[in-house]
Backbone as JSON, one array per atom type, in Angstrom:
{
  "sequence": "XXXXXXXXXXXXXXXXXXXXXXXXXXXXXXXXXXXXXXXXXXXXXXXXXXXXXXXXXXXXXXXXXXXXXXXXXXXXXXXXXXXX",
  "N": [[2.26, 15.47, 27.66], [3.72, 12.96, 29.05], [5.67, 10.0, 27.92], [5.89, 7.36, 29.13], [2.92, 7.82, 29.88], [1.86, 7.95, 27.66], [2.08, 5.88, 26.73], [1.08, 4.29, 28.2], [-1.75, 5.06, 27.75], [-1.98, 3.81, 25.05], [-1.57, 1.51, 24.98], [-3.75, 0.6, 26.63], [-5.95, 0.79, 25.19], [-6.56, 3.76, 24.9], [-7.82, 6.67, 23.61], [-5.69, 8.47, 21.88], [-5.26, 9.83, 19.99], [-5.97, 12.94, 20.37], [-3.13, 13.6, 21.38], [-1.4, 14.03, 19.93], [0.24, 15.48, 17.52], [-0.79, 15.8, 14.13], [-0.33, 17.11, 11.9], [2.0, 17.66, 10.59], [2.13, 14.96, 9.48], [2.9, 11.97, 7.3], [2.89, 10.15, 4.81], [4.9, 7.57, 4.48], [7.11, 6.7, 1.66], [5.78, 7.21, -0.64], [5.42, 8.7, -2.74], [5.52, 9.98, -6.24], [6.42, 8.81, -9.19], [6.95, 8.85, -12.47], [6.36, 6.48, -14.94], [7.24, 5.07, -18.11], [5.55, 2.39, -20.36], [5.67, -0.19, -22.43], [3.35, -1.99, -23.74], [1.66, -4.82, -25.2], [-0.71, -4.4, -27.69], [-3.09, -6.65, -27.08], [-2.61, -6.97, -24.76], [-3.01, -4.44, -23.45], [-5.67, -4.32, -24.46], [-7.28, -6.47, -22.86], [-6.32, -5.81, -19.88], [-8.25, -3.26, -20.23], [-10.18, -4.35, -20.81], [-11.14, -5.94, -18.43], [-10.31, -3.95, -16.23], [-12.47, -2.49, -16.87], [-14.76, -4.29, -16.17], [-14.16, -4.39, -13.41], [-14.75, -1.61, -12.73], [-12.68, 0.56, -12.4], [-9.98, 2.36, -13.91], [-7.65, 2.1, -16.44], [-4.64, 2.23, -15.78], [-5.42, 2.24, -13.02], [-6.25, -0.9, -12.67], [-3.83, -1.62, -13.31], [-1.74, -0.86, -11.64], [-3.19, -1.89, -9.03], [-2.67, -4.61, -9.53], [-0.16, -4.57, -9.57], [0.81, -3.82, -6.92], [-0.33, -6.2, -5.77], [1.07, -7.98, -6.63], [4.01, -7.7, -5.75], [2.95, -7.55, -2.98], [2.42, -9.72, -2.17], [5.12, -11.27, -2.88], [6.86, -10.19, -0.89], [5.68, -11.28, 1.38], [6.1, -13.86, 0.74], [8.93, -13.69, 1.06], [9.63, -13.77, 3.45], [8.23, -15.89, 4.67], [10.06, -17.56, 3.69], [12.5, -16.36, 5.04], [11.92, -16.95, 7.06], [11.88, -19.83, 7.61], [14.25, -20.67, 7.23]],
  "CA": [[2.11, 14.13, 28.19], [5.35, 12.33, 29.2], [5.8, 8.94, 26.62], [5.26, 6.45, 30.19], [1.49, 7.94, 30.39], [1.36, 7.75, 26.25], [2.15, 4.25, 26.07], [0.06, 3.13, 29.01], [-2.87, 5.25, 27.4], [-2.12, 3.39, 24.14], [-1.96, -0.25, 25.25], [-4.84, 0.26, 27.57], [-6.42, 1.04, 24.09], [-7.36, 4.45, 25.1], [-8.01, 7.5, 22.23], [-4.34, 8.85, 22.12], [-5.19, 11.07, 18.74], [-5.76, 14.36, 20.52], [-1.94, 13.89, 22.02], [-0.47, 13.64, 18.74], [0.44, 16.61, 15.9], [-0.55, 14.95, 12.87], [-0.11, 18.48, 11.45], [2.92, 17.69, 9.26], [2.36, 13.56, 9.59], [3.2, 12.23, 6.05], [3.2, 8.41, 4.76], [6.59, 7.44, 3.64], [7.14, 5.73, 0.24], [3.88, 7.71, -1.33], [5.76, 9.97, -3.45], [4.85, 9.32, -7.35], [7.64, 9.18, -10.05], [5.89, 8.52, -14.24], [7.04, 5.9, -15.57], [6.74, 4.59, -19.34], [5.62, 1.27, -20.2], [5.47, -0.8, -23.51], [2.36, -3.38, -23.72], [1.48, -5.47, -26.73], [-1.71, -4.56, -28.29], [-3.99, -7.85, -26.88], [-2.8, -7.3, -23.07], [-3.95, -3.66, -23.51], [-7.34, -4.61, -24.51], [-7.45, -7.42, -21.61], [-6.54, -4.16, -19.09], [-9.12, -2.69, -20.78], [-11.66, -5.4, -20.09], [-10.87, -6.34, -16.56], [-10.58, -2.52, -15.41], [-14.37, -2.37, -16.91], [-15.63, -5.12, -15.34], [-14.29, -3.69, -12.02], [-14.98, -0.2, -12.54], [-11.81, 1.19, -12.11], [-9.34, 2.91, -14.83], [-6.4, 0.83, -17.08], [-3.61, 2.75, -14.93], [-5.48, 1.66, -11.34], [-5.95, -1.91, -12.54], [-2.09, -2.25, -13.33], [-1.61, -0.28, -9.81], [-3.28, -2.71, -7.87], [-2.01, -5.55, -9.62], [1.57, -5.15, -9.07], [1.13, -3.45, -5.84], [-0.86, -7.44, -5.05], [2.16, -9.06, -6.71], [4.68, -7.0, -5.07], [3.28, -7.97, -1.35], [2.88, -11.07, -2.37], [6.26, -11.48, -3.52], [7.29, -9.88, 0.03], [5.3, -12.44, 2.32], [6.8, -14.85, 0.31], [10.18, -13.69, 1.1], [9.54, -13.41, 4.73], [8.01, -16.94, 5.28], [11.42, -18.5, 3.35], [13.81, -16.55, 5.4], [11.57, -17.93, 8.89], [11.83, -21.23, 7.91], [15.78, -21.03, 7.61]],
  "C": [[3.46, 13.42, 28.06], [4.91, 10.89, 28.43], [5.27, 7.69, 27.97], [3.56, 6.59, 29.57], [1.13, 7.82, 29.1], [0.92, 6.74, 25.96], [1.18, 3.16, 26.8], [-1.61, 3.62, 28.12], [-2.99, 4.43, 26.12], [-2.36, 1.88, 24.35], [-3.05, -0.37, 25.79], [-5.91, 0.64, 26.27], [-7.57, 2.29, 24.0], [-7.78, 5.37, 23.45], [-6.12, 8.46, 22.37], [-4.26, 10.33, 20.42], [-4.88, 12.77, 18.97], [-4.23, 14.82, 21.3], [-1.47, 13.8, 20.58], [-0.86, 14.92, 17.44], [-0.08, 16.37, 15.01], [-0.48, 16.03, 11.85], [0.93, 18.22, 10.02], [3.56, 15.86, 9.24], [2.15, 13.03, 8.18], [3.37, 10.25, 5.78], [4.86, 8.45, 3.73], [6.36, 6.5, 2.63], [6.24, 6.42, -0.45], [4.21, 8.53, -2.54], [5.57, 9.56, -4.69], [6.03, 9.38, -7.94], [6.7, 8.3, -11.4], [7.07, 7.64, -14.89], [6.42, 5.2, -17.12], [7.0, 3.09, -19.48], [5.08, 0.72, -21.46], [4.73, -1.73, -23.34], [2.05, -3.81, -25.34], [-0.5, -4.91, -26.42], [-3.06, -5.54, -27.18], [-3.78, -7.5, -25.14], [-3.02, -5.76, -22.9], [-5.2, -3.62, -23.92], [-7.66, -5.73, -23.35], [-7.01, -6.49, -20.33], [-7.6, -4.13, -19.17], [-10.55, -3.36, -19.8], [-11.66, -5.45, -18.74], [-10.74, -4.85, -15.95], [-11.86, -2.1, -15.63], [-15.12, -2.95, -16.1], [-15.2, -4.56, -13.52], [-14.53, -2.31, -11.49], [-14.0, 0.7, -12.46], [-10.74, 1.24, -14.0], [-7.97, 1.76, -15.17], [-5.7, 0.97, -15.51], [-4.06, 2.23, -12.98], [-5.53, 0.3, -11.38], [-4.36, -2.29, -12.65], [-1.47, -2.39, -11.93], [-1.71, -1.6, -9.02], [-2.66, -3.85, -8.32], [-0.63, -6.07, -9.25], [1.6, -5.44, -7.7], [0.8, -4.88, -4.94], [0.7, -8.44, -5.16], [3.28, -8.65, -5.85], [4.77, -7.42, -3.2], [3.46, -9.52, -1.25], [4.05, -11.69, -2.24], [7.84, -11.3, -1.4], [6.87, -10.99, 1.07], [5.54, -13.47, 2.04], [8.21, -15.3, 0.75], [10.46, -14.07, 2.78], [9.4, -14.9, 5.14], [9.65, -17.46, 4.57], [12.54, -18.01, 4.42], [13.44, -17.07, 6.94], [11.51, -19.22, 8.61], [13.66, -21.61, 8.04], [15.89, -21.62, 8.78]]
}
């Protein structure tokens, strides 16, 4: 399929999946690297708690937390440099 007839099948919001490899399709950034991290006592038992009450493990509440502060921190950055 030539990229013209791709792009019209994609805007026209057709199914465009069975034109596409996804064979060796890969998310970028995903890769893991272990890192060590010093907590006091009291904000490892407050982890603790709050990863209970949501069901999920210490290590995935930290996860999502940053990963919230982190976009946060990004849509933050984004609206300051559109108001320049």
């Amino acid at each position: 399929m030539k990229a013209n007839e791709f792009e019209k099948k994609f805007d026209e919001g057709d199914d465009i999946l069975d034109a596409l490899d996804l064979s060796k399709a890969r998310r970028t950034m995903q890769g893991q690297r272990r890192v060590n991290v010093d907590f006091p006592i009291w904000m490892i038992e407050s982890l603790d708690k709050e990863a209970s009450r949501v069901g999920v493990t210490r290590q995935s509440i930290i996860k999502i937390w940053l990963a919230e502060r982190l976009e946060e921190l990004t849509a933050n950055k984004v609206l300051l440099q559109r108001g320049r």
